[in-house]
N, C-alpha and C positions, 0 to 999 in steps of 0.2 A: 478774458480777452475777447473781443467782439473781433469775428471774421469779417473777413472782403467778402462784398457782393460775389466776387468768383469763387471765394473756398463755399460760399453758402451752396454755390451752384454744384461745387464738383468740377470745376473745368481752371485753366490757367488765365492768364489776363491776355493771350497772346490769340484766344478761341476767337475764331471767326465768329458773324452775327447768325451763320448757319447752326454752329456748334453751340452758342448760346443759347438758340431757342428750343434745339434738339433738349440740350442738359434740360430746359426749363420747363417743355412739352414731358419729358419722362418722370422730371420729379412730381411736376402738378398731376401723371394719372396715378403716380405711389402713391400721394400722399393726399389724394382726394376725400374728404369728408363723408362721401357716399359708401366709398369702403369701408368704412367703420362703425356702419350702423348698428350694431349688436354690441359694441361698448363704446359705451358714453366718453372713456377717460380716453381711452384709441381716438376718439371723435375729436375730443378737445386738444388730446395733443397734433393730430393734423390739422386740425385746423391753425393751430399757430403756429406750425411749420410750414402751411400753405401759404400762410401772412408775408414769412418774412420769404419763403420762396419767393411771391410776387413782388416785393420791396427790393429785393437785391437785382431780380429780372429787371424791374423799373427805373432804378438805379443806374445799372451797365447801361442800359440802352439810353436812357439820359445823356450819361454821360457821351457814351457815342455820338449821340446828336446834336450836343453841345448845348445840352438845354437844363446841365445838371441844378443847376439855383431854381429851377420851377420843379422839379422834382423835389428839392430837398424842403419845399414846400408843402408840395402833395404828404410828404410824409410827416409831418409836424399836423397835420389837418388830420390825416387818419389817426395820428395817436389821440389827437381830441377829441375824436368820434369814440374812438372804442372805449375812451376815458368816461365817457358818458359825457362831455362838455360841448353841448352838442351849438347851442349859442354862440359859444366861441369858433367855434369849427364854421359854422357858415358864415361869421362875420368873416373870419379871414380867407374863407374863400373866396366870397362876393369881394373883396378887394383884389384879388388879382385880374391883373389885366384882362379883356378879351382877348389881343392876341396870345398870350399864357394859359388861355383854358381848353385841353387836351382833354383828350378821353376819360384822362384820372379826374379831371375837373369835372365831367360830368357824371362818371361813376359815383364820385363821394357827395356831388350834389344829389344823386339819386335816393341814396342813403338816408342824408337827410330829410329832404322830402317824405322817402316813406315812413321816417321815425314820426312827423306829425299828421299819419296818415292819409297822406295827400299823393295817393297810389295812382293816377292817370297820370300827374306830373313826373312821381318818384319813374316810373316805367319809362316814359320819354325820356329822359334822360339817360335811363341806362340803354335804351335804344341805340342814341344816340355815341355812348359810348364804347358797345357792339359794333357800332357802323366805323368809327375814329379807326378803331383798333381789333379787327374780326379776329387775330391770333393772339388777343389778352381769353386766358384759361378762364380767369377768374372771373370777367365780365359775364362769359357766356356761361358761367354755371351758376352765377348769380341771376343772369335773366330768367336761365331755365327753373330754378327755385324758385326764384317770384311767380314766374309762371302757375307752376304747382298750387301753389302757396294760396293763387287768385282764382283758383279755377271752379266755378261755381259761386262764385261771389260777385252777382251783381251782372256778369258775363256784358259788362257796357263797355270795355276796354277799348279807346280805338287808339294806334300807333300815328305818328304823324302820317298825312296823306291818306290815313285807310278810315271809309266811315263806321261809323260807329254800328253795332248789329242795333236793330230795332225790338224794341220788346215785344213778346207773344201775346201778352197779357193786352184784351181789347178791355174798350170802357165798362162793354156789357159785364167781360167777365170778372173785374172788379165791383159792379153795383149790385152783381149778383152774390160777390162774396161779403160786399156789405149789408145786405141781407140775410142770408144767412147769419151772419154774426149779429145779426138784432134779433134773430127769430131767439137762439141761444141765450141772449142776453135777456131775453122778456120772459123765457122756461126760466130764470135761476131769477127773477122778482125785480130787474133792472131793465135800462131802456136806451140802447147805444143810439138809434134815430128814433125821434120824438114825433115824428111826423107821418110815419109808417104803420 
């Protein structure tokens, strides 16, 4: 028997949008992924109770907003995703409207994105889906993961409107390390610059 968005929550269909987000806020810090780092199987079960916490949150509030047919979208697009159908998932997303694409729209565009590696774009997007909706749990502990995740890699990240940091590394001090890595390469019988 699949439960209502509200028996998922714990609350009646009658809870105000306070008491929605309160049920929603207490279950996402039970059932956070981060509390379960010492076992794997704890880890994997919240995280798919984390899922569907956020789909029934998503859902109510949908509905409440009178926007349930974009919603019931969004959620046919994350099952693609996690399906690994990942082609399919963004064609149908890039078909919805502009005015239909909500913060879930650029959440799972995020996703995407960073599945083909393309981590400046996958980040703006989830930015941008932080900015839509600063009280989605899920957003913001997905950003703050990616975050983690990027930190030391590359450090060229810039957010919209923020420039980009500039690298340390001057010309000198890459000709000097291509130097070195000739002097190295000429000790072991090879020759990385021919000219040197």
């Amino acid at each position: 028997m699949n439960k209502s968005p509200y028996e998922i929550l714990g609350i009646n269909e009658n809870a105000t949008d306070t008491e929605v987000k309160n049920a929603y806020r207490q279950l996402a810090r039970k059932y956070h992924p981060d509390n379960y780092t010492k076992d794997a199987d704890m880890a994997k079960m919240a995280e798919e109770r984390m899922q569907e916490i956020n789909q029934a949150y998503d859902e109510i509030m949908s509905r409440r907003a009178g926007s349930f047919y974009g919603s019931a979208d969004y959620i046919a697009i994350r099952r693609k995703v996690k399906a690994g159908r990942f082609s399919e998932a963004e064609r149908d997303l890039d078909a919805i409207a502009q005015n239909m694409r909500n913060a879930e729209w650029h959440y799972i565009k995020s996703v995407l994105l960073n599945r083909r590696g393309w981590v400046n774009d996958a980040m703006r997007e989830l930015e941008l889906a932080c900015e839509m909706d600063p009280n989605n749990l899920e957003y913001q502990q997905a950003k703050e993961m990616f975050n983690q995740r990027t930190q030391g890699f590359g450090n060229n990240y810039a957010p919209y409107g923020r420039p980009q940091r500039q690298s340390s590394t001057s010309t000198c001090d890459m000709c000097t390390g291509l130097l070195c890595a000739d002097m190295c390469c000429e000790c072991m019988g090879s020759d990385l610059i021919s000219c040197c």
